[in-house]
C-alpha positions in Angstrom: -15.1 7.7 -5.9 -12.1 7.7 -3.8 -8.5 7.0 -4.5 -6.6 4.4 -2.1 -3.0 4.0 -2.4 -1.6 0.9 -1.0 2.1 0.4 0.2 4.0 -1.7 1.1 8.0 -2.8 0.6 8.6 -4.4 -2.8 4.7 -3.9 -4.3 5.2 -7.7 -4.7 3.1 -9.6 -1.9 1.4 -7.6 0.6 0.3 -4.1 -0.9 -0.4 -5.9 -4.4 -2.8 -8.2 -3.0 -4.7 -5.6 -1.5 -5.0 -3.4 -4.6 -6.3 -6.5 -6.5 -9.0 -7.5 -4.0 -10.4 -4.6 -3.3 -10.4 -3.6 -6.7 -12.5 -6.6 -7.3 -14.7 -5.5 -4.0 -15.4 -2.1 -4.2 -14.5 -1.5 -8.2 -16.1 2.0 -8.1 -13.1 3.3 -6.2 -9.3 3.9 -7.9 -6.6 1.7 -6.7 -2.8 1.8 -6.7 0.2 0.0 -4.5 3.8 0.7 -4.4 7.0 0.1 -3.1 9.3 1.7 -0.9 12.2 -0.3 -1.4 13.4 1.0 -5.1 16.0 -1.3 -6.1 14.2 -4.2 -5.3 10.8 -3.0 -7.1 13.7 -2.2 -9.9 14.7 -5.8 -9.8 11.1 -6.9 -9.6 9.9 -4.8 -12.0 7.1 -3.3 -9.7 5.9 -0.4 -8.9 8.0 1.9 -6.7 6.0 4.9 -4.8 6.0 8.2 -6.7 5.1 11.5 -5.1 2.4 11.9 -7.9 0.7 8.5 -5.9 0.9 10.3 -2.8 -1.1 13.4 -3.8 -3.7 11.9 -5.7 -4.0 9.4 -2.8 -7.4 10.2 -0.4 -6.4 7.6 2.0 -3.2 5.7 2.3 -2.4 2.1 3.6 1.3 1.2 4.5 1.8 -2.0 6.0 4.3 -1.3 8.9 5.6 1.3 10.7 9.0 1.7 8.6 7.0 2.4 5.3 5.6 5.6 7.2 8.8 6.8 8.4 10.4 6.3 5.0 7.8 8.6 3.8 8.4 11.4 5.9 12.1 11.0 5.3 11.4 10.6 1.4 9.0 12.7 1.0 7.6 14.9 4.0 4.9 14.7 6.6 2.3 16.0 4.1 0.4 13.2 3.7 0.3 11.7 7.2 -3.8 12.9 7.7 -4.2 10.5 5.1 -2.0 7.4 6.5 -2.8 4.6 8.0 -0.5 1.6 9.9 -1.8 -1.8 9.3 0.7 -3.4 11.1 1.0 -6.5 8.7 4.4 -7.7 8.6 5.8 -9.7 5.3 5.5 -13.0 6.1 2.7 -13.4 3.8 3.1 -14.3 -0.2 0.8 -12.5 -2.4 -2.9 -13.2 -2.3 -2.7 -15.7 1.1 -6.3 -16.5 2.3 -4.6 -15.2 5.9 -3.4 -11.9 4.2 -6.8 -11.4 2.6 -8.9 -12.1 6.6 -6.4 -9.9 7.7 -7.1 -7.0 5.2 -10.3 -7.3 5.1 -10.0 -7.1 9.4 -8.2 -3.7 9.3 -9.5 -1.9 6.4 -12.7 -0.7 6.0 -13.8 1.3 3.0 
């Protein structure tokens, strides 16, 4: 069983939809998704990264480039072995058929 952290912004659209569908996929793996943005997942009422998510994290998802370098800034470079760029900018609303081809594209589990 692995765990597979998922971030993305606001936790609203793009990192949300790909905890829920691959939860659905592959259920006999653990998954999570944050924000980086606090205020807005404070606003939103979702979920904004912790460094407890980080650490229990084997592999890591952000969605662009700027959720990486927030991490290092935020956090540290600890985790970057376990990081991975998607490159999937938010343009997409949460569980878009497009968003989903493209997830299922540049992720493999």
């Amino acid at each position: 069983m692995k765990n597979i952290l998922f971030i993305c912004s606001a936790n609203k659209d793009r990192s949300k939809t790909a905890e829920d569908y691959f939860s659905n996929l592959f259920p006999e793996n653990n998954y999570e998704s944050a924000g980086t943005n606090k205020k807005t997942c404070n606003n939103l009422g979702t979920n904004y990264l912790r460094l407890k998510q980080l650490d229990a994290a084997d592999k890591i998802y952000v969605m662009e480039n700027k959720h990486l370098k927030i991490i290092k800034e935020v956090f540290d470079s600890t985790w970057h072995n376990k990081i991975t760029v998607l490159d999937i900018k938010d343009i997409y609303k949460y569980g878009s058929n497009e968003l989903i081809e493209i997830l299922q594209e540049r992720i493999q589990l």
